[in-house]
C-alpha positions, 0 to 999 in steps of 0.5 A, a space after each residue: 373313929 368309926 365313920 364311913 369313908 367313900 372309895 372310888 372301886 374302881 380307883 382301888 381297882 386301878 391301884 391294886 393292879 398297879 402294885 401288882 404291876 409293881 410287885 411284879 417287876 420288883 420280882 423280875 430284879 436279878 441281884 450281881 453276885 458278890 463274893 463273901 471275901 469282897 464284902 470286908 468287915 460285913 456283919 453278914 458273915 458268910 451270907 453273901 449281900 445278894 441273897 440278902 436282899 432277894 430274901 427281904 424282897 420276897 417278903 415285900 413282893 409277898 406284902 404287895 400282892 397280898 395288899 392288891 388282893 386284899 384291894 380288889 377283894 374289898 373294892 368286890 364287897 367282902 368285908 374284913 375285920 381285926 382280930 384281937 391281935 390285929 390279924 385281917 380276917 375275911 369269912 371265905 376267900 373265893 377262889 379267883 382271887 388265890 394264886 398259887 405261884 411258886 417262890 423264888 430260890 434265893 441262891 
């Protein structure tokens, strides 16, 4: 524990934008609709399935692109360190590396 590693940047790079690519098409998926009084003894109630799963992969895209920026923002040089209750800090967050894209209405 506590060694250094070797990463090949631009390696990282190219794995940050291919999540990012991932995330991306996992954000574009439309969900068939599928009526509550079709989904027999579901323990959703009155939920139906689709909006379900479109909440669970708003979370995962959002997990996705935060990693792939993290990536980049680690293979530019800025460092992060664990809180004592495990939260990823960094010092400043430059500005290129903020999206501000809306979320996806579930329903």
């Amino acid at each position: 524990m506590g060694g250094n590693t070797e990463v090949d940047l631009n390696a990282l790079r190219a794995v940050a934008d291919h999540v990012t690519e991932a995330a991306d098409t996992i954000a574009e998926l439309h969900w068939p609709a599928t009526p509550v009084d079709e989904l027999p003894a579901s323990s959703t109630g009155a939920v139906p399935a689709p909006d379900l799963i479109a909440a669970k992969l708003a979370d995962v895209i959002a997990n996705m692109r935060g990693w792939a920026v993290a990536a980049r923002m680690a293979a530019d040089g800025y460092t992060f360190r664990v809180s004592d209750n495990g939260v990823w800090l960094t010092d400043h967050v430059p500005a290129d590396y903020i999206s501000l894209e809306p979320r996806r209405e579930t329903s």
